[in-house]
N, C-alpha and C positions, 0 to 999 in steps of 0.2 A: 504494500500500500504506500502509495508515495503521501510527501509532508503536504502535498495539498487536500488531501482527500483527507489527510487526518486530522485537518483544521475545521474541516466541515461535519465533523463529528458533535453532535450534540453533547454536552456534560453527561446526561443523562446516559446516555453510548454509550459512553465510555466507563461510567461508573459499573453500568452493568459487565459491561463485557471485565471489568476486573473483577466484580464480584462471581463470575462465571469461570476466572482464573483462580479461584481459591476455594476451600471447601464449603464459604457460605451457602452459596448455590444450594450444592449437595443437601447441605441440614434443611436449607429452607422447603426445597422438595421433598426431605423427608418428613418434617414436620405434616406439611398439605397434604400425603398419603394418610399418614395417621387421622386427620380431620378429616376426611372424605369417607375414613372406615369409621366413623364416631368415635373414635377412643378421644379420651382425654387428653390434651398433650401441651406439656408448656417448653420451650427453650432457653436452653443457658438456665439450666437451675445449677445448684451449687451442692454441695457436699461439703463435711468435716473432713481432711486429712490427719489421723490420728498420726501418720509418721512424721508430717509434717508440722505439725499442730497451727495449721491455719485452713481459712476457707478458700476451695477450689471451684468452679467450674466446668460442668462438661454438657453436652450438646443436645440432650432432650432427657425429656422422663415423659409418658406415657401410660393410662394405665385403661383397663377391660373390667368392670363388674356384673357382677349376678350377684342379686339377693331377692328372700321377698319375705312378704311380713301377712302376718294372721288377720284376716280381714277384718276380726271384731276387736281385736284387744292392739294391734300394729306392732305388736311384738314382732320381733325379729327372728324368720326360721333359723335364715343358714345366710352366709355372705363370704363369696371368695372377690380377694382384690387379685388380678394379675396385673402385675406392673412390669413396665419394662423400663430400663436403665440404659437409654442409647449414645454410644459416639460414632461419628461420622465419618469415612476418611474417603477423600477423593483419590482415584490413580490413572496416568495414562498406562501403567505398567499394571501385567497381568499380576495376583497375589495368589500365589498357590498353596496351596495345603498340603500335610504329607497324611495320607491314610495310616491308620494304627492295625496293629495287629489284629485280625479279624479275631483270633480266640480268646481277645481282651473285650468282647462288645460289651460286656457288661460294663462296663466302663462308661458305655454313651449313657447309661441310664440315673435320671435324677434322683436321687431318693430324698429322705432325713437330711441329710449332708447338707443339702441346698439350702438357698436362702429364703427359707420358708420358714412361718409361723402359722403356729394351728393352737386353737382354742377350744374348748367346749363338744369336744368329742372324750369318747375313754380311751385309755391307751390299749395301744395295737392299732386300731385302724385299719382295718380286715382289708377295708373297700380303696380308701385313699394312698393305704403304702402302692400295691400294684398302678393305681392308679396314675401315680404321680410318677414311676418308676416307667411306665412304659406306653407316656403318650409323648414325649419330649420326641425334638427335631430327631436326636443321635439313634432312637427305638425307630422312627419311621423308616430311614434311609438306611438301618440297618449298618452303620460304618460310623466312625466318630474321627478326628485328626488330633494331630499329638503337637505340630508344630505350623507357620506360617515362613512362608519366604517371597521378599518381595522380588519378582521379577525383573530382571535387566538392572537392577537398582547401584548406583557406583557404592562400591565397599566403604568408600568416604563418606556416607552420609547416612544417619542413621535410621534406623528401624523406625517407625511409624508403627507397629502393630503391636509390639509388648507393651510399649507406655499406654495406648490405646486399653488392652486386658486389663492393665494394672488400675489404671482408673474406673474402667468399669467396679473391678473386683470392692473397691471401695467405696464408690459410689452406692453400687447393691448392698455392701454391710449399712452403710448411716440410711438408707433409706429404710431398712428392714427393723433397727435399729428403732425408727420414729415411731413405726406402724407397729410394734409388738405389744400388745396388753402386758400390763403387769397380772402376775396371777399371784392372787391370796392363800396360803397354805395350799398349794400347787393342787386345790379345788377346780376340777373343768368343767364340772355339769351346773354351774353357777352361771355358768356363760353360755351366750347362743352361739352354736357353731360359726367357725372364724376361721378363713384361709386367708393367708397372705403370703400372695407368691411374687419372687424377686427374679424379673430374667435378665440379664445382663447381653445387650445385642451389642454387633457391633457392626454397622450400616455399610458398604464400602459402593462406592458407585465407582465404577468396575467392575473389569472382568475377574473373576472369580473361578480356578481350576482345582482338580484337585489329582495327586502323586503318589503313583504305588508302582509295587513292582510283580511283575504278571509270573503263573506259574511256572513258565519261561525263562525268568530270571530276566525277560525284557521290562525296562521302564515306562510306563503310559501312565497319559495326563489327559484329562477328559474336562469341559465346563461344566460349571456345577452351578445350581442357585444358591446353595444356601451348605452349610454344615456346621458341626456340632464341636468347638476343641475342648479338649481336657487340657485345661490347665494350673498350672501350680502355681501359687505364690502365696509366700508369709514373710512375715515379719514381725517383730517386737509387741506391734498393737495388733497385726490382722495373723489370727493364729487360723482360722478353719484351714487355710491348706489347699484347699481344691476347689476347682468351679467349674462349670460347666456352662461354656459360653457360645451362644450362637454367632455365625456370620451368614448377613443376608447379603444379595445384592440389590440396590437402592430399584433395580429396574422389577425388581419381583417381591419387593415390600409388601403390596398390596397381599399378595397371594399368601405369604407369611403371616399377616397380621389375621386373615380367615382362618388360618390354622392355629393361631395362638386364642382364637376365640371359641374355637372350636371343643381344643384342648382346656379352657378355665371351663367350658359346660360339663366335660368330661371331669373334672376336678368336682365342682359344685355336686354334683349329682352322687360322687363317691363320699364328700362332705356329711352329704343329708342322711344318705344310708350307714354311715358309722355313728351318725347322731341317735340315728334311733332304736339304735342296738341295746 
């Protein structure tokens, strides 16, 4: 584009077309998915940093309810939050994934461990362990990933996708953190059944592959929309250790956030039935 053409550029142009060169863009269309599907959704919320000890920043929170209440007295049956903890990362470079060992699948499955809270059920939960264990992204697809590598990306510059995890991973504890009832003499049947579920995405607009190695001993890479990684992080303040974090692509949000609603009806439903055990 020559310097005369680029004079004739309105302000307005121009602000876009840099806001279209940074990840703005990205969150702001992801945002506008999330409100097209009704979910609740604000930007730029913020978190505690317990290793840091100050307040951070990351690129959405979102969240999907079910509940309902007794028509005569509005008591409250049963109520699951699913929420979700989003950051956003733009690439013109492909981010691939590395498959885990198929005879680890257990592994893609959410259980306890996650950043759930449950109330007002009895312990066990016949209906909700299975339940919460084997509707997540990692049980569908049958495969979960252990590691991410940015494509073509120069050695000199850094990762984009761990700091991305790590914040998620913190962001889903203070969120989980807010939403937990206190329980009195660790009483459940005091309370109307209560789910609160924590998912930690992580949005990429881009292309998205994922890397295994065929029985062959050949290497293949296939697109993928969305997958499941296991991964690790602690430290000093964030001791659980493990998490279980999706990746979507920004172009198949839509189709993600019907299965994540799909999946909170599938929760609710296992909710109601351990309530009334």
């Amino acid at each position: 584009m020559s310097k005369k053409e680029e004079k004739k550029k309105s302000l307005e142009q121009k602000v876009i077309e840099d806001l279209q060169s940074t990840g703005f863009a990205s969150e702001m269309h992801s945002i506008k998915t999330f409100i097209s599907k009704d979910w609740n959704v604000s930007g730029s919320p913020s978190y505690f940093d317990l290793d840091e000890n100050k307040t951070r920043e990351f690129d959405l929170i979102a969240h999907h309810t079910i509940y309902e209440d007794e028509p005569e007295s509005k008591k409250r049956i049963a109520q699951t939050f699913f929420q979700i903890v989003g950051e956003v990362k733009k690439s013109k470079n492909p981010w691939v994934v590395f498959k885990a060992n198929p005879k680890n699948i257990w592994k893609a499955q959410e259980g306890w461990n996650g950043l759930i809270f449950c109330d007002g059920v009895s312990p066990g939960a016949k209906a909700l362990t299975p339940a919460m264990m084997t509707t997540g992204l990692g049980s569908r697809l049958n495969w979960y990933a252990y590691g991410i590598h940015e494509a073509f990306k120069n050695p000199d510059q850094p990762s984009k996708w761990y700091s991305a995890l790590v914040k998620l991973c913190k962001a889903g504890e203070d969120k989980l953190k807010a939403n937990s009832r206190k329980r009195e003499n660790s009483v459940y049947e005091k309370s109307s059944p209560y789910l609160f579920f924590v998912k930690p995405v992580l949005i990429l607009d881009g292309i998205l592959m994922a890397a295994s190695i065929s029985e062959t001993g050949d290497m293949e890479v296939e697109k993928v929309d969305g997958a499941t990684i296991d991964f690790d992080f602690s430290s000093k303040a964030y001791t659980r250790g493990n998490y279980k974090i999706d990746i979507v692509c920004l172009e198949k949000l839509d189709i993600y956030l019907d299965f994540c609603e799909k999946r909170n009806a599938q929760l609710y439903q296992a909710l109601k039935e351990d309530a009334s055990c």
